[in-house]
VOGU-3710 file (C-alpha; in Angstrom, 3 decimals, decimal comma):
1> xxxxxxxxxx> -61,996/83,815/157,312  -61,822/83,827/153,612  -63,748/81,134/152,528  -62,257/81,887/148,567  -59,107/80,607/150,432  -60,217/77,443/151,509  -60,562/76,556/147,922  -57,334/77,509/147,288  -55,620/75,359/150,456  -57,407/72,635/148,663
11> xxxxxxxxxx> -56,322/72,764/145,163  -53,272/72,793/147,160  -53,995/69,810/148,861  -54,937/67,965/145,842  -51,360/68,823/143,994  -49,428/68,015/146,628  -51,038/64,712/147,356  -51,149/63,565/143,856  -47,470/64,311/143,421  -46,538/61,714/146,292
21> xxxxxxxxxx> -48,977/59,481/145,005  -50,612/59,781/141,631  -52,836/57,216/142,163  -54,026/58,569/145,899  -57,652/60,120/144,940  -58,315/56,740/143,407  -56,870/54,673/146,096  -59,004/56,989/148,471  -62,615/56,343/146,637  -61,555/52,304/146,666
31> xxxxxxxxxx> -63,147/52,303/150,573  -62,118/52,426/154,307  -60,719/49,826/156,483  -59,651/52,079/159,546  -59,000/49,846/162,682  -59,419/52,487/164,986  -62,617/55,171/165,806  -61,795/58,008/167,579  -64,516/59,472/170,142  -63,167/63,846/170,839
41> xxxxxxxxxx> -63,926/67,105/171,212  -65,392/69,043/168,970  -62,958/71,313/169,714  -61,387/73,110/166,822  -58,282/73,157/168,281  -58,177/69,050/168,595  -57,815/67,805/165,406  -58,326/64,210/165,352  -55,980/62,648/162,446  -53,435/65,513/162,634
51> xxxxxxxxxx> -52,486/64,590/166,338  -52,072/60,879/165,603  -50,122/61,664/162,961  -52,557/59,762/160,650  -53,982/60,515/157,170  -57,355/60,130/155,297  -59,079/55,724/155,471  -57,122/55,348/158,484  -58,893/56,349/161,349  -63,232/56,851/161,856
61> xxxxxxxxxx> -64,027/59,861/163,737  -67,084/61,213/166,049  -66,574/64,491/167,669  -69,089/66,429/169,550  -68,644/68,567/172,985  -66,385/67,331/175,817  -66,439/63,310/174,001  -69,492/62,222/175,012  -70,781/58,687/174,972  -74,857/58,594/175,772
71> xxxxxxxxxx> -76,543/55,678/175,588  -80,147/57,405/174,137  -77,756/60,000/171,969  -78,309/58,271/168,326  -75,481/60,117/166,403  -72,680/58,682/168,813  -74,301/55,147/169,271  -74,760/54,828/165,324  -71,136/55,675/164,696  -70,130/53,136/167,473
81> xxxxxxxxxx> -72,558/50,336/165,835  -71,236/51,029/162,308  -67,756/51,299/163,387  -67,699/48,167/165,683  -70,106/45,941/163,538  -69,250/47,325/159,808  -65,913/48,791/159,677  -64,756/45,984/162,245  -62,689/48,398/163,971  -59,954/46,935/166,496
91> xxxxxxxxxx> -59,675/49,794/168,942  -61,507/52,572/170,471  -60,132/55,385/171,464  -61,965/58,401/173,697  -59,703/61,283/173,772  -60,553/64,412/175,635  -58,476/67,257/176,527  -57,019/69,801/179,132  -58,713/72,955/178,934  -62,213/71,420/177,656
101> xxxxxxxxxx> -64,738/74,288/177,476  -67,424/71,482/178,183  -66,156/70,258/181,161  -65,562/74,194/182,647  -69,003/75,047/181,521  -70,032/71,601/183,516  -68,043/72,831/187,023  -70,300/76,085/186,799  -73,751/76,699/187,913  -74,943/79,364/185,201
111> xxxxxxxxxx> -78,216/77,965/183,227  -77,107/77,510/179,692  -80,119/76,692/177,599  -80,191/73,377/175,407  -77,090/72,854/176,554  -77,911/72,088/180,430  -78,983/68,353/179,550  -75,810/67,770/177,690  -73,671/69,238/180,540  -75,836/67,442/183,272
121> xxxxxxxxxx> -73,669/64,301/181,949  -70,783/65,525/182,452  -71,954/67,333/186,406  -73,068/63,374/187,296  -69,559/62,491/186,371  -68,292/64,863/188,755  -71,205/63,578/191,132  -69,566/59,959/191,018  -66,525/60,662/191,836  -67,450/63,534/193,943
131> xxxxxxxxxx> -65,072/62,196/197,447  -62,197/62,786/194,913  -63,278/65,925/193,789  -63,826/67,638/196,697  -60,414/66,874/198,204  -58,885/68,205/195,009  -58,659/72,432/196,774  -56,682/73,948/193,529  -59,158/74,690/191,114  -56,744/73,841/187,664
141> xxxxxxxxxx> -56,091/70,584/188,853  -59,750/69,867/189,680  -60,520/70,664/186,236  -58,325/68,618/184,594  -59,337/65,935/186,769  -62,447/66,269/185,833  -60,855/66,029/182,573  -59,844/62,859/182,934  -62,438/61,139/185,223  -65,150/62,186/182,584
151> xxxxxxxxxx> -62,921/60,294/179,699  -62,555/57,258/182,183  -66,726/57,304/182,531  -66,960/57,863/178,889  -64,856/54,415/178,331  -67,562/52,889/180,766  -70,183/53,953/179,074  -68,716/52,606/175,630  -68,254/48,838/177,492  -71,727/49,256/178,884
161> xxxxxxxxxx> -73,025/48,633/175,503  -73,886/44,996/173,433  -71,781/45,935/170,030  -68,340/46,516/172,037  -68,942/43,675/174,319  -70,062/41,213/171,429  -66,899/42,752/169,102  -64,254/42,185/172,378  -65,916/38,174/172,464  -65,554/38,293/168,638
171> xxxxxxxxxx> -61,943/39,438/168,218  -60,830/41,324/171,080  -61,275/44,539/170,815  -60,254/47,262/173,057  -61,216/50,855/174,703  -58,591/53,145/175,706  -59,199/57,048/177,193  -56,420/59,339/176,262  -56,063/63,412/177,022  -54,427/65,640/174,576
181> xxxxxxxxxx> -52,512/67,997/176,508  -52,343/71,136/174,300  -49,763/72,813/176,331  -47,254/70,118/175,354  -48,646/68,971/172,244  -48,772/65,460/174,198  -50,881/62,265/174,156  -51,666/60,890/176,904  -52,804/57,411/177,667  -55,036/56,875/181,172
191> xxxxxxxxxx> -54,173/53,215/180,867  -57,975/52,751/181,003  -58,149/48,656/182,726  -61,102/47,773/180,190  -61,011/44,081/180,708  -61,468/45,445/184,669  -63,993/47,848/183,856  -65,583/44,773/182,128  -65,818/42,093/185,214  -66,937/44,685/187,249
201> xxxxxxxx> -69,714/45,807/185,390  -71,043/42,926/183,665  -73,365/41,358/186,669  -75,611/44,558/185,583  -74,690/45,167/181,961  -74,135/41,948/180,441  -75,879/42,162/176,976  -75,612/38,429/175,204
//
């Protein structure tokens, strides 16, 4: 890549946003009031705002590999405080995707350095749910399932904690888990039950 270039896709950028909107850079410095933070893949090929169809103040995004929400990982549970208790965010979103190099890395046994105790997160998902897994004999669709089942735990792991609960008390806000299909270009929504998720859990993880 020609980094000279990127320079030049942004003067772009800058011309062809200020002739839609001459007062857009201004408008854009003014602050954020997204009501929605994302949770992906670091993925470069899963770009959050571009498959929303949304643009810059609308949306607060953490990425890092296969969407991972750890309780004793600061960067992700920083962004979740400042979104939830800050930014006042109304929904949370954890997307993954079909064809996550995480979660393959994850299904294998190969020792991958620093980035076995990142993985071992995603191998206790699979653990959990491990009945299902085993039953599942092609090995696409157990991937994808895995896909899936670690977004669902990811969700879980989000309701676990005291800002979302207190900000759902407060004014009802939501989790959802979503795949991006990049085969199809598709969103898809898990239909995640979080008010479920939340009676179930709370004898061990109420937080007042």
């Amino acid at each position: 890549m020609d980094l000279e270039s990127v320079f030049k896709n942004n003067e772009k950028w800058i011309n062809d946003k200020l002739s839609l909107n001459p007062d857009f850079f201004d408008e854009l410095a003014a602050g954020q009031s997204p009501e929605l933070l994302y949770i992906g893949c670091s993925d470069s090929r899963v770009t959050a705002e571009d498959l929303m169809g949304l643009g810059p103040g609308e949306v607060f995004v953490h990425r890092n590999i296969a969407n991972m929400v750890i309780s004793i990982d600061l960067n992700v549970m920083s962004v979740v405080n400042y979104a939830v208790d800050h930014l006042k965010v109304n929904q949370i979103v954890v997307c993954g995707h079909y064809g996550c190099g995480g979660v393959k890395a994850a299904m294998q046994s190969a020792d991958l350095g620093i980035l076995n105790p990142w993985l071992r997160n995603i191998r206790d998902v699979y653990r959990i749910h491990n009945k299902e897994m085993i039953g599942i004999e092609d090995e696409d669709k157990k991937y994808n399932r895995l896909v899936e089942l670690n977004v669902q735990e990811q969700c879980i792991n989000l309701i676990k904690t005291a800002a979302v609960q207190k900000a759902y008390r407060d004014h009802g806000l939501k989790v959802h888990g979503w795949v991006f299909d990049m085969h199809t270009g598709k969103l898809i929504d898990l239909k995640i039950d979080f008010e479920g998720i939340l009676d179930n859990i709370m004898e061990i993880y109420h937080l007042d």
